[in-house]
Backbone and ligand atoms as CSV (ligand in chain L), in Angstrom:
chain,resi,resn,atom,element,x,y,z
A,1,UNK,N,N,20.313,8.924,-0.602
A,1,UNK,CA,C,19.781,10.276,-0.641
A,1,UNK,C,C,20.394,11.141,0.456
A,2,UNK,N,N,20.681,12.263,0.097
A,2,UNK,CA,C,21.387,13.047,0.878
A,2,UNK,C,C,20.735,13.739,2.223
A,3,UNK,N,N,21.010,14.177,3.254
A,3,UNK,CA,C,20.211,14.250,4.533
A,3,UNK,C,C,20.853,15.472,4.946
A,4,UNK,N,N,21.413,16.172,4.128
A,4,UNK,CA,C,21.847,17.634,4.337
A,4,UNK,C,C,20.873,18.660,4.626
A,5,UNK,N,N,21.612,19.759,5.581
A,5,UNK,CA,C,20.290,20.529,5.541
A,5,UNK,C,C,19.817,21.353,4.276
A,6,UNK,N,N,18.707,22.180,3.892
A,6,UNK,CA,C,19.220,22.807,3.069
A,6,UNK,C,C,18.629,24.129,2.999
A,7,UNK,N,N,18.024,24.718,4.504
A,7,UNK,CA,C,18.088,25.865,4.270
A,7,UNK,C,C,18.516,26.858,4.096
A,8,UNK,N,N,19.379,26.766,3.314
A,8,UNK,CA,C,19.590,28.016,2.680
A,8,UNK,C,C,19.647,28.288,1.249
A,9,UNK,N,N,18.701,27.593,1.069
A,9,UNK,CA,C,17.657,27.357,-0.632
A,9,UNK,C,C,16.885,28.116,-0.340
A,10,UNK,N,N,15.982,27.877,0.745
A,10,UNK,CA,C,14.376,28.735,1.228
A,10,UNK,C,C,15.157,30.521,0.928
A,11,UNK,N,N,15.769,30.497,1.163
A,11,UNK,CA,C,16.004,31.906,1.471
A,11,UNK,C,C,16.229,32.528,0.006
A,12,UNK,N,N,17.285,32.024,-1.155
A,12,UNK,CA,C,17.694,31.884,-2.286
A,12,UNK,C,C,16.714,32.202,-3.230
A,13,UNK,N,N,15.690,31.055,-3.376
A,13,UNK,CA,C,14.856,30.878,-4.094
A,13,UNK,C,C,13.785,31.759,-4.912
A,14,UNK,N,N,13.361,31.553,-5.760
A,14,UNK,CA,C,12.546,32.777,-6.501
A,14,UNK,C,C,10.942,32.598,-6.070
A,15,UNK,N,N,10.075,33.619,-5.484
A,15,UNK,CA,C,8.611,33.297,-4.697
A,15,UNK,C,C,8.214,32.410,-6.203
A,16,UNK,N,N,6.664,31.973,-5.255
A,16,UNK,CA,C,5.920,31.421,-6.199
A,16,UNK,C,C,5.317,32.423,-7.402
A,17,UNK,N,N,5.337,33.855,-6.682
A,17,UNK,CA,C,4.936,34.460,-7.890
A,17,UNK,C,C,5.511,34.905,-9.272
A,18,UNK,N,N,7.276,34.973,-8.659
A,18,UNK,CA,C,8.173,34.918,-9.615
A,18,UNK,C,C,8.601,33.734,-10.475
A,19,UNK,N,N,7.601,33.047,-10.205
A,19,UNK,CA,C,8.021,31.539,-11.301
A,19,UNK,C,C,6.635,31.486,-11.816
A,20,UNK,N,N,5.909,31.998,-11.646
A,20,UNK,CA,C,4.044,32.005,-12.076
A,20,UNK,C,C,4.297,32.918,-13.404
A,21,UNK,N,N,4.981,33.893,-12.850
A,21,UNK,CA,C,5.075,34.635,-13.890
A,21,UNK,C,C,6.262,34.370,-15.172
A,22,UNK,N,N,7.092,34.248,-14.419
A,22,UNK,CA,C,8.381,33.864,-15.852
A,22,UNK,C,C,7.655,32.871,-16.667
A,23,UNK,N,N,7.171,31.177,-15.877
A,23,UNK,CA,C,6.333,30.384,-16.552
A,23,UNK,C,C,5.195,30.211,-17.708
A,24,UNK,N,N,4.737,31.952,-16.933
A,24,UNK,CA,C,3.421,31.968,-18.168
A,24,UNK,C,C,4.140,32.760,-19.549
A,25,UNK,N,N,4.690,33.896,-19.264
A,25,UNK,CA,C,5.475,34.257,-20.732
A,25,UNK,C,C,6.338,33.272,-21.229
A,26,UNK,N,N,6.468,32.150,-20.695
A,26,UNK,CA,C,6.944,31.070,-21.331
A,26,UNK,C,C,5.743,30.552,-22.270
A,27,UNK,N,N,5.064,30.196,-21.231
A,27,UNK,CA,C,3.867,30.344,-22.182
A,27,UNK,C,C,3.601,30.457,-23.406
A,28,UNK,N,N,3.251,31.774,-23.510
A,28,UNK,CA,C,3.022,32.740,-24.477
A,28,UNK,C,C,4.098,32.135,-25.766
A,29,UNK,N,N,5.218,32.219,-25.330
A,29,UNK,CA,C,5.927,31.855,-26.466
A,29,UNK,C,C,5.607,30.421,-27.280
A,30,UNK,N,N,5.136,29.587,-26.234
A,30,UNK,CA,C,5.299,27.844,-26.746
A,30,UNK,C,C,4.014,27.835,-27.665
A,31,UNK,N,N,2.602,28.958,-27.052
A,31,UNK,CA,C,1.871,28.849,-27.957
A,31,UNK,C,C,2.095,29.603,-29.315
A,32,UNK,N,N,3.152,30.469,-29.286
A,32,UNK,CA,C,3.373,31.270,-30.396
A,32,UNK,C,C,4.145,30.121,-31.345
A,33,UNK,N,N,4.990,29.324,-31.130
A,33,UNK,CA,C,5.350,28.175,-31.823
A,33,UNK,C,C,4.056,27.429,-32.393
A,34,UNK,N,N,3.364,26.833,-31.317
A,34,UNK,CA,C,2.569,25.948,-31.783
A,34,UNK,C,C,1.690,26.520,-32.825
A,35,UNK,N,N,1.298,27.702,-32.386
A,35,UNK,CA,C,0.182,28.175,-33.782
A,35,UNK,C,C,1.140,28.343,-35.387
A,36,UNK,N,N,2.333,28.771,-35.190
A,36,UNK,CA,C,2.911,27.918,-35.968
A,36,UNK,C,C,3.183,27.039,-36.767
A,37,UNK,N,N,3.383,26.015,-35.884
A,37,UNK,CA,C,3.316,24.545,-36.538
A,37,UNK,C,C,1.897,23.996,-36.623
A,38,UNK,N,N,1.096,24.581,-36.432
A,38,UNK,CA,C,-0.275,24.206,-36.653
A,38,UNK,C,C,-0.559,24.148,-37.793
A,39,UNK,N,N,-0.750,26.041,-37.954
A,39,UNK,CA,C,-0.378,26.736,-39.322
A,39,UNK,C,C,0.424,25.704,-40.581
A,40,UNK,N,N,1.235,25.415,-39.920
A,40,UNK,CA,C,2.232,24.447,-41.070
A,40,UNK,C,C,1.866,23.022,-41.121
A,41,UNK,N,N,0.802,22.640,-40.654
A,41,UNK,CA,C,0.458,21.297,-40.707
A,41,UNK,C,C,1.588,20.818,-40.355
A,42,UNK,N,N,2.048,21.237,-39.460
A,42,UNK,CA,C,3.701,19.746,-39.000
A,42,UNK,C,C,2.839,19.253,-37.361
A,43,UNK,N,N,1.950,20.125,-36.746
A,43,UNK,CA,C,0.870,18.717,-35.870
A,43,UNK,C,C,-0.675,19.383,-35.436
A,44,UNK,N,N,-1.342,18.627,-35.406
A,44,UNK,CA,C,-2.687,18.810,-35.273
A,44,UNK,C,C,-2.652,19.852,-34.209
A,45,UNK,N,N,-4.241,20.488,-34.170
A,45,UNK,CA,C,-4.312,21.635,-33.063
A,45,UNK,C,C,-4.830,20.922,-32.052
A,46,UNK,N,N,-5.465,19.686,-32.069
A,46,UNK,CA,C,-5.322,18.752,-30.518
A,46,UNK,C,C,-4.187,18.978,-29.753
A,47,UNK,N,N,-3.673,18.407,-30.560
A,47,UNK,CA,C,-2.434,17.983,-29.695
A,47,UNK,C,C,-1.827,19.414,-29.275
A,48,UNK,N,N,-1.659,20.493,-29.928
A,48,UNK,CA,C,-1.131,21.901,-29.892
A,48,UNK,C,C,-2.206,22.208,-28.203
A,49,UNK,N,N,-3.241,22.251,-28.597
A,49,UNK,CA,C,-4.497,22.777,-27.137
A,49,UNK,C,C,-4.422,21.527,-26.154
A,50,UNK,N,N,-3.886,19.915,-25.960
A,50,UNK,CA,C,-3.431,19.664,-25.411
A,50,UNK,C,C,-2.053,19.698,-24.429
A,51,UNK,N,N,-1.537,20.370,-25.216
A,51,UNK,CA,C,-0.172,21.215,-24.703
A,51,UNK,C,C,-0.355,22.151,-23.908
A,52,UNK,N,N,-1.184,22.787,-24.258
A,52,UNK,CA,C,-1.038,24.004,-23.255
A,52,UNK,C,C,-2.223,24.128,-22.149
A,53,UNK,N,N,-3.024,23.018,-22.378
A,53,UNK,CA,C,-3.744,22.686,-21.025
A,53,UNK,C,C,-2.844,21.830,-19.997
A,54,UNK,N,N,-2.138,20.836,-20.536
A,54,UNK,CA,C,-1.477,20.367,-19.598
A,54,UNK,C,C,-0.311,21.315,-19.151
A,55,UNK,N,N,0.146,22.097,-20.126
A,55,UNK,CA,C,1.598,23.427,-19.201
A,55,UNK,C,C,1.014,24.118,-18.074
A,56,UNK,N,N,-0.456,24.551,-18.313
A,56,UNK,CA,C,-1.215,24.789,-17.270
A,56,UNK,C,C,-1.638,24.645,-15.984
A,57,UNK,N,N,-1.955,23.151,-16.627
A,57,UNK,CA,C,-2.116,22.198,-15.036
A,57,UNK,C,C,-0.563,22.559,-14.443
A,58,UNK,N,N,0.171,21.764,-15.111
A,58,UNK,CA,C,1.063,21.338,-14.516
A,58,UNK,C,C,1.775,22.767,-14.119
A,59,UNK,N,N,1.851,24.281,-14.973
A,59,UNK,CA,C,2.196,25.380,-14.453
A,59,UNK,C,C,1.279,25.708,-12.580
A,60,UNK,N,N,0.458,25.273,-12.860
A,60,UNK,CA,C,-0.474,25.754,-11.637
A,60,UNK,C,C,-0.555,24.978,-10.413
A,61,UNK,N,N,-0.580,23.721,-10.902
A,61,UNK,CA,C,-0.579,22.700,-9.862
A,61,UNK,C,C,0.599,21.139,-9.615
A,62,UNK,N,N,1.116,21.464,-10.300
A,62,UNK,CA,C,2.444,20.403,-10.351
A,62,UNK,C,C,3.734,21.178,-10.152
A,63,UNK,N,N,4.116,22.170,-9.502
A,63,UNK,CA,C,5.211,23.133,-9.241
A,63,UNK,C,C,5.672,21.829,-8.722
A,64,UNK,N,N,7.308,22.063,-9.154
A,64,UNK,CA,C,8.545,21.310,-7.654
A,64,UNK,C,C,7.936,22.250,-6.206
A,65,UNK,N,N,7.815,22.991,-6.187
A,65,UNK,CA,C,7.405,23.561,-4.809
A,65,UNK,C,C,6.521,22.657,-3.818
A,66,UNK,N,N,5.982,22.284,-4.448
A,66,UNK,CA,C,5.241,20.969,-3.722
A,66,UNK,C,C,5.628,20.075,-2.722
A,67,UNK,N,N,6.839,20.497,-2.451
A,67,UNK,CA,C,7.655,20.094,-1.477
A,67,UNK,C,C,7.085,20.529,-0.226
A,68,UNK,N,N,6.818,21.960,-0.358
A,68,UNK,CA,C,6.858,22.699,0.683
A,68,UNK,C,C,5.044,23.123,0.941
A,69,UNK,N,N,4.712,22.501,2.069
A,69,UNK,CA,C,3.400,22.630,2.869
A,69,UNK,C,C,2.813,24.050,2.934
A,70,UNK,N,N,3.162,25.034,3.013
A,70,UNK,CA,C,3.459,26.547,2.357
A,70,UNK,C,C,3.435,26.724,1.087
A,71,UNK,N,N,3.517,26.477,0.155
A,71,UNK,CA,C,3.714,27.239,-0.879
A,71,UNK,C,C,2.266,27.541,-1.737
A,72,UNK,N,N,2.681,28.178,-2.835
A,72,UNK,CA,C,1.907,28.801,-3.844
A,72,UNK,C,C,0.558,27.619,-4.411
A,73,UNK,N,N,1.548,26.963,-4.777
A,73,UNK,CA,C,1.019,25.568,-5.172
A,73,UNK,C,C,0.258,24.654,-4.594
A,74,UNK,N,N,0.401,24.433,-3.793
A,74,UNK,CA,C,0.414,24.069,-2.304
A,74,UNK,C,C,-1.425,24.235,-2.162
A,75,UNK,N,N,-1.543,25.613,-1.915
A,75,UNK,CA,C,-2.806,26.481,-1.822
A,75,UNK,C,C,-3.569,26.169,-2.422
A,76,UNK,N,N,-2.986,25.930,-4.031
A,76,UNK,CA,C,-3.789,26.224,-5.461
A,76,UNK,C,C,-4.749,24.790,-5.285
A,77,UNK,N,N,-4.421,23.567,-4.434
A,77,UNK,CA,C,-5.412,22.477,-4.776
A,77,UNK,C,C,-6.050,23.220,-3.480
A,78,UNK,N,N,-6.554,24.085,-3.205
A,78,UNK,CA,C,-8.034,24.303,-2.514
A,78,UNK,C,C,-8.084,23.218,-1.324
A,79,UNK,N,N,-9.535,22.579,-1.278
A,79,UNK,CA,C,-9.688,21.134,0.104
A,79,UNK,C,C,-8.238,19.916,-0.252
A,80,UNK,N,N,-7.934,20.033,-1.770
A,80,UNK,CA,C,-7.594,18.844,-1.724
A,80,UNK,C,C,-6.046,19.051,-1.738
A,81,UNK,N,N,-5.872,20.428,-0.886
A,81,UNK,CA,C,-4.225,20.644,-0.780
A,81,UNK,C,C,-3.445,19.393,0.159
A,82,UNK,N,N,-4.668,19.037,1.015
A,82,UNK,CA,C,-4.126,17.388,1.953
A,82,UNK,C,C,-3.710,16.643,1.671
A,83,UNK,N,N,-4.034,16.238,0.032
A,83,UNK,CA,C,-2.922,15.535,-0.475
A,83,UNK,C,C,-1.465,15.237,-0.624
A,84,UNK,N,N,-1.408,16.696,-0.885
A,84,UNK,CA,C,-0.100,16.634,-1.008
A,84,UNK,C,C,1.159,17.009,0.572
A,85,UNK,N,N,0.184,16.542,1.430
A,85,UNK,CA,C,1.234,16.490,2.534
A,85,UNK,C,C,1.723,15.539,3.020
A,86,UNK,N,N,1.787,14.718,2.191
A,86,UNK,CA,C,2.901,13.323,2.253
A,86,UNK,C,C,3.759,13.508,1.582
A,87,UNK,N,N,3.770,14.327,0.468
A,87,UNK,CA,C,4.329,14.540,-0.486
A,87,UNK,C,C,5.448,15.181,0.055
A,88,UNK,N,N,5.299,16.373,0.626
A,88,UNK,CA,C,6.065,17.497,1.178
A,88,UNK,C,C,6.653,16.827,2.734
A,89,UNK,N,N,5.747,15.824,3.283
A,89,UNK,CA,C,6.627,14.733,4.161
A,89,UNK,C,C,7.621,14.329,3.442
A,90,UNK,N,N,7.317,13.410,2.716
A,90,UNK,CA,C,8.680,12.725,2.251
A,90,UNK,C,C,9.809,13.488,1.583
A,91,UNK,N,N,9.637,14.532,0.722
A,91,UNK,CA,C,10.496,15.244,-0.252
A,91,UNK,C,C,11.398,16.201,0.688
A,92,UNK,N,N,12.417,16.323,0.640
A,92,UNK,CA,C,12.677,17.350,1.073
A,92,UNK,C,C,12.865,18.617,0.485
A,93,UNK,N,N,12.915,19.885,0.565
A,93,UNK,CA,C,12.697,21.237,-0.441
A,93,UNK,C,C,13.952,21.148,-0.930
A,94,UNK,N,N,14.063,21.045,-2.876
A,94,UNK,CA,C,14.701,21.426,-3.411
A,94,UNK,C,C,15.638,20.517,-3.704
A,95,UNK,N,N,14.872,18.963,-3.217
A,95,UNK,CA,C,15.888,17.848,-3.390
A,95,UNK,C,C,15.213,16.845,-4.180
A,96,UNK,N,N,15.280,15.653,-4.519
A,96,UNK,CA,C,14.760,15.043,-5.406
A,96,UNK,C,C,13.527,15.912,-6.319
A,97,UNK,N,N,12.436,16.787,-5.693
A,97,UNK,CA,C,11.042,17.359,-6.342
A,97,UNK,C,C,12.041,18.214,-7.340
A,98,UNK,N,N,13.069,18.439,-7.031
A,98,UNK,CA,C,13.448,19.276,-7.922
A,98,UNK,C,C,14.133,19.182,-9.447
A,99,UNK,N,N,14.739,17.704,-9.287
A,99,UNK,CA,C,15.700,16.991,-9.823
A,99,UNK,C,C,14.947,16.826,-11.344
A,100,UNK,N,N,15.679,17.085,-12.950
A,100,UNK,CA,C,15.046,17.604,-14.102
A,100,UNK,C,C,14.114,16.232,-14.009
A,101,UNK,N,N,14.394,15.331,-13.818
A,101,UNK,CA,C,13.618,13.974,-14.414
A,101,UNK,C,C,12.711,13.614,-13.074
A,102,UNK,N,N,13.396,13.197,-12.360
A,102,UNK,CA,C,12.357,12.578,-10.876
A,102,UNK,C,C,11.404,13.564,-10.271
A,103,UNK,N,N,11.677,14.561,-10.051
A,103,UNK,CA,C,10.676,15.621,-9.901
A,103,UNK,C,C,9.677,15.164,-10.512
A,104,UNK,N,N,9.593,15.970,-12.056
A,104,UNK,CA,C,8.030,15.890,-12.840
A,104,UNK,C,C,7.376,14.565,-12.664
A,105,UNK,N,N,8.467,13.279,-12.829
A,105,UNK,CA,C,8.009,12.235,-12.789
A,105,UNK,C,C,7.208,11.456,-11.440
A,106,UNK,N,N,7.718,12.048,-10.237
A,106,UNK,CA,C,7.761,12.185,-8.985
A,106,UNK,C,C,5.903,12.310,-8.740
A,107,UNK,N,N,6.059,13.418,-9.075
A,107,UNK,CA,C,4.513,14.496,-9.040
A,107,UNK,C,C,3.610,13.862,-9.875
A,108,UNK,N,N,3.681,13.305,-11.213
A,108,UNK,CA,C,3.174,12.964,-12.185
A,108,UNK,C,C,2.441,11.497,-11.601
A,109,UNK,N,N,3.344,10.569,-11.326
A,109,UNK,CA,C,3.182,9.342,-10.592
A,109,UNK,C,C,1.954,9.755,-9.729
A,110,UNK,N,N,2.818,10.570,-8.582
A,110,UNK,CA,C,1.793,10.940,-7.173
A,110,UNK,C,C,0.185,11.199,-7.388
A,111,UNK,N,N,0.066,12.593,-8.534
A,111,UNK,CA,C,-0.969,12.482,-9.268
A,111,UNK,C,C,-1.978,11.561,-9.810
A,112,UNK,N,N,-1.329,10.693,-10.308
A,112,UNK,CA,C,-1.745,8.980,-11.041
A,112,UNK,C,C,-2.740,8.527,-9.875
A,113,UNK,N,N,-1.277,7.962,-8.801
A,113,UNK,CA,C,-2.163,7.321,-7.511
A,113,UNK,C,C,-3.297,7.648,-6.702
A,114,UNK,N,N,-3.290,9.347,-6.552
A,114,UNK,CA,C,-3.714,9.867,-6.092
A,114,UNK,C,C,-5.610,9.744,-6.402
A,115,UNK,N,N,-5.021,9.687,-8.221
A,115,UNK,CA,C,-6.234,9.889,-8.923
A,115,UNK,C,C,-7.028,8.645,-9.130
A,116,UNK,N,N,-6.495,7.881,-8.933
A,116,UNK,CA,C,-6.971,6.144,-8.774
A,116,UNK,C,C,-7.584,5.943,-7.654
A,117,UNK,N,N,-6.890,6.400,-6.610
A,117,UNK,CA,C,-7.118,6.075,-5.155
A,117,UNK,C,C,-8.703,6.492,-4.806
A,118,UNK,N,N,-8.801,7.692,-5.449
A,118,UNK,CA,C,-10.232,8.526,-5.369
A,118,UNK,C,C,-11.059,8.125,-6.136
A,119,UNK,N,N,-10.928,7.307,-7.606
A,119,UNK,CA,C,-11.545,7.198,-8.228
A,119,UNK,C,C,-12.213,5.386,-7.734
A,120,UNK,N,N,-10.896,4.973,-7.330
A,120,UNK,CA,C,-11.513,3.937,-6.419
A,120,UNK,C,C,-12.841,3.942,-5.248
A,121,UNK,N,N,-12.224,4.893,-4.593
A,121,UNK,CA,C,-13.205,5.032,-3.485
A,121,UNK,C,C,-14.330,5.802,-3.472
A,122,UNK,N,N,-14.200,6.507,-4.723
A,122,UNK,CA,C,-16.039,7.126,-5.187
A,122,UNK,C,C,-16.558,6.028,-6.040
A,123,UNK,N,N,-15.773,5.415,-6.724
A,123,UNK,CA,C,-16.643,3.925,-7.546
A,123,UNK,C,C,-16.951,5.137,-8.753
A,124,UNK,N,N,-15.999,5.728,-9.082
A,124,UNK,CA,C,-16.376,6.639,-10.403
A,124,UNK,C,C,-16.271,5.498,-11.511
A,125,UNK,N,N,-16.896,6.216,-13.267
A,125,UNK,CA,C,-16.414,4.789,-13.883
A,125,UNK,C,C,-15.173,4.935,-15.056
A,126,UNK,N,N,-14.422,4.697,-14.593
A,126,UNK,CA,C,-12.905,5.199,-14.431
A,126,UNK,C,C,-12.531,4.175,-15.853
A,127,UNK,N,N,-13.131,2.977,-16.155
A,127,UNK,CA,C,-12.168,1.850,-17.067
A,127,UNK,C,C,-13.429,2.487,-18.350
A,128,UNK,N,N,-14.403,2.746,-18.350
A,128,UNK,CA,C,-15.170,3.094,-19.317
A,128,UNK,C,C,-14.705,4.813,-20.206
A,129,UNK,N,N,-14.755,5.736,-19.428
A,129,UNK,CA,C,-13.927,6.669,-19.629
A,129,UNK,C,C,-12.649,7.133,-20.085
A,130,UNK,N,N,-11.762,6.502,-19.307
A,130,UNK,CA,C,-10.315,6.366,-19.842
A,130,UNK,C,C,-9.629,5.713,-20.035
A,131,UNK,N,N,-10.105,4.586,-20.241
A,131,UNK,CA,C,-9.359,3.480,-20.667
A,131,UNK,C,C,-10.031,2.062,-21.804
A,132,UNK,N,N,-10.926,2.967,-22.253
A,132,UNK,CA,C,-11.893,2.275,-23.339
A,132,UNK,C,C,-11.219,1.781,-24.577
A,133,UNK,N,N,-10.748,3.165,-25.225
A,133,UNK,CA,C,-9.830,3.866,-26.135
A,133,UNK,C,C,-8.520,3.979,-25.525
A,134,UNK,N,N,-7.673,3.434,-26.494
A,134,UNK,CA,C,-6.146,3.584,-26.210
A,134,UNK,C,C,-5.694,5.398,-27.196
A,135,UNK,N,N,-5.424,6.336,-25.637
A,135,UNK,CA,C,-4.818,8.057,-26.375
A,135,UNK,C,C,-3.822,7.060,-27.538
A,136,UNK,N,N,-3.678,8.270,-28.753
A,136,UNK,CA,C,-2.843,8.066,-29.375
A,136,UNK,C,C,-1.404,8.250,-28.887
A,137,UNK,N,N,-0.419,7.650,-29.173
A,137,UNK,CA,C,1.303,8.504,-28.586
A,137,UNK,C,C,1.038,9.436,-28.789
A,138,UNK,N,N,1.522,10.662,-29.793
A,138,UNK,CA,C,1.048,11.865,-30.146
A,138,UNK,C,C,0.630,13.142,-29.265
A,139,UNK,N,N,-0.838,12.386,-28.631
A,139,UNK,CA,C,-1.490,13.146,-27.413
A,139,UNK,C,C,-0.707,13.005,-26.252
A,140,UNK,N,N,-0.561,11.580,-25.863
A,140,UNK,CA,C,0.470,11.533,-24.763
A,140,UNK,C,C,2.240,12.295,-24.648
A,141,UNK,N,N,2.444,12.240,-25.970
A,141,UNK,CA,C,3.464,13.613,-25.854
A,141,UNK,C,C,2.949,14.535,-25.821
A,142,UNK,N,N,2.486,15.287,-26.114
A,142,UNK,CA,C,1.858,16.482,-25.875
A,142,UNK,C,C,1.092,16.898,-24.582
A,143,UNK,N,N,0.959,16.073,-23.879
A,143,UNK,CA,C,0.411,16.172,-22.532
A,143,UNK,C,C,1.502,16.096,-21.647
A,144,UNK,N,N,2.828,15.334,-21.957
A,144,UNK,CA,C,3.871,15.080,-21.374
A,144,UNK,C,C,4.591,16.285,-21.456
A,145,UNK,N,N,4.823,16.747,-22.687
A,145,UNK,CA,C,5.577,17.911,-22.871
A,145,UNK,C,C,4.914,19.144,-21.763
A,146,UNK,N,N,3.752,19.187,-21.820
A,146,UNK,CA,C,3.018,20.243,-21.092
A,146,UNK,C,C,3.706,20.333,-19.789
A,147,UNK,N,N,3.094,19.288,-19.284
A,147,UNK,CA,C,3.322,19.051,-18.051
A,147,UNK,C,C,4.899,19.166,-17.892
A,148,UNK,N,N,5.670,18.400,-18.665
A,148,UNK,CA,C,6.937,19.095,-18.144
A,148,UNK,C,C,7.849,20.078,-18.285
A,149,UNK,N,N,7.327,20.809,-19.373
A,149,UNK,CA,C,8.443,22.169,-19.140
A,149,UNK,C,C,8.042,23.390,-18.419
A,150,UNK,N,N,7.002,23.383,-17.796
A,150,UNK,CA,C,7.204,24.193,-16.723
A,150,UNK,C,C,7.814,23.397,-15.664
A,151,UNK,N,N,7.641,22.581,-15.122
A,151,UNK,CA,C,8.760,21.970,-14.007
A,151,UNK,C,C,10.458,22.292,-14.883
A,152,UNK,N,N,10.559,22.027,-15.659
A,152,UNK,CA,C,11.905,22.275,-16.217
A,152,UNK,C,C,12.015,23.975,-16.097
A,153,UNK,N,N,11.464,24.802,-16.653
A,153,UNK,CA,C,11.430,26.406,-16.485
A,153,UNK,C,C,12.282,26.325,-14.872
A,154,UNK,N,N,10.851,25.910,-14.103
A,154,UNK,CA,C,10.991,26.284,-12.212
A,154,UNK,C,C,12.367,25.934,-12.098
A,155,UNK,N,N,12.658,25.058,-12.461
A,155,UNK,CA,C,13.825,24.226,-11.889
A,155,UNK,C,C,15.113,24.827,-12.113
A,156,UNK,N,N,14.872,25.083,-13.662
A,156,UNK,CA,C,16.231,26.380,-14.199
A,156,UNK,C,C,15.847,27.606,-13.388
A,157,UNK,N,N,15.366,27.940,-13.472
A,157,UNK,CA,C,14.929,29.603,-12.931
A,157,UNK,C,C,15.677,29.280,-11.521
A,158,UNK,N,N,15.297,28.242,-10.610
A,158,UNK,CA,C,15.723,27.928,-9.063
A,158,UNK,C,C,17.185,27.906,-9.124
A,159,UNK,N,N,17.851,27.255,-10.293
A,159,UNK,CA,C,18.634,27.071,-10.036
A,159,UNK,C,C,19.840,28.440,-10.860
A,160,UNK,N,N,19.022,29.187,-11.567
A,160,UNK,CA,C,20.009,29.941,-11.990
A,160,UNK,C,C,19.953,31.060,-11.341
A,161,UNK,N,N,18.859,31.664,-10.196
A,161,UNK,CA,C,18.941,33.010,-9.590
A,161,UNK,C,C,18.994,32.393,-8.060
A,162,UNK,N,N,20.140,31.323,-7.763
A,162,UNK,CA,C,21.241,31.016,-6.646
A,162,UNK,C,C,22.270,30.632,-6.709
A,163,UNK,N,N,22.970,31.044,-5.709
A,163,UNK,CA,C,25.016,30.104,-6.378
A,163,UNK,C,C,24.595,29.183,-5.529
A,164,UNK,N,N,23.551,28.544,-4.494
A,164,UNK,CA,C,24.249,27.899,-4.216
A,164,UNK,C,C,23.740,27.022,-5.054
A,165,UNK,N,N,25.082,25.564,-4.475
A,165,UNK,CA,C,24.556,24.162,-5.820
A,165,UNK,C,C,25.321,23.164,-4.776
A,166,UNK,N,N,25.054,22.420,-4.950
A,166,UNK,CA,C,25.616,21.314,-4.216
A,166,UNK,C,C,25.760,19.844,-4.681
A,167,UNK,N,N,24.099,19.762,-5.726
A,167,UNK,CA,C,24.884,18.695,-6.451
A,167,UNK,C,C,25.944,18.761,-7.488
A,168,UNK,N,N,26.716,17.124,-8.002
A,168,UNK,CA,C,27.206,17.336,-9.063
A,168,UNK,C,C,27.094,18.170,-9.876
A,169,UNK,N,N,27.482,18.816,-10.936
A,169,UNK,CA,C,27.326,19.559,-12.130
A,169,UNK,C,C,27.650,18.027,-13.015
A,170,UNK,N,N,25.952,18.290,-13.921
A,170,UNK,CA,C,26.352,17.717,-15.627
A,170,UNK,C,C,26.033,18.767,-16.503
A,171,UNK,N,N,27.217,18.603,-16.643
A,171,UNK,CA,C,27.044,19.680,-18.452
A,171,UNK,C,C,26.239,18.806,-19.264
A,172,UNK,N,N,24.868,19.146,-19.274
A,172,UNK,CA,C,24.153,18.951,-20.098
A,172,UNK,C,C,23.443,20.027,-20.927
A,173,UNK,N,N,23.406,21.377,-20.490
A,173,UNK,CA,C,22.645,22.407,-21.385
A,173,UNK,C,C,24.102,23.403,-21.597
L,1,ZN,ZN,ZN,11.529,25.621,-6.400
């Protein structure tokens, strides 16, 4: 992992409010699809209103920004913003949290543990609740998808209103 500095991303970068916002008219559009394909019976409206609760979450509270002890995101968990300052220990801004795959997955994980860890130590009843019933795949894409294309949005948006770049280039889009 690279140990470069890299401020001069912080400076580059688009605020939290300018990715709150591009994100949600993203939004707007994914539900304009989904009602759509609803409409067309090509997938249930679960899974459609699972989508866009999780773009939500994950628009609101799973930013790559999460890096940074400061940010938008950051704020948005209220008492339990403490969490995520290991997070923003270990990550550095704009480096792995950012990266299309390890990022979301990154956060997603962290989330997991996070949510175990607590659910451990309140003695909530955690195996009766969610893990009684096996989600269908289906839902779990659709919760996946949520959750990750706003990290994908942030990430393009970060990376297309700066020159700088430093990693490799893959032509992938
Ligand atoms: Zn960012």
């Amino acid at each position: 992992m690279g140990m470069k500095a890299a401020t001069v991303a912080t400076i580059l970068m688009p605020s939290g409010k300018a990715h709150l916002r591009m994100e949600a008219m993203m939004l707007i559009l994914w539900i304009a699809c989904a009602v759509v394909l609803v409409w067309k019976d090509q997938i249930a409206l679960l899974h459609a209103g699972l989508f866009a609760g999780a773009y939500i979450f994950s628009m609101l509270l799973l930013s790559p920004d999460l890096d940074l002890a400061k940010s938008d995101a950051f704020h948005r968990w209220g008492i339990l913003r403490w969490l995520w300052l290991p997070y923003a220990w270990v990550f550095r801004h704009r480096q792995m949290s950012h990266h299309l795959l390890w990022g979301p997955l990154t956060r997603m994980a962290y989330v997991g543990l996070a949510a175990v860890a607590i659910g451990a130590l309140v003695r909530l009843g955690w195996r009766e609740t969610t893990l009684g019933s096996q989600p269908p795949a289906a839902s779990i894409l659709a919760i996946c998808l949520g959750v990750y294309l706003p990290n994908l949005e942030h990430i393009l948006a970060d990376r297309l209103t700066t020159t700088w770049r430093r990693k490799r280039r893959k032509h992938r889009l």
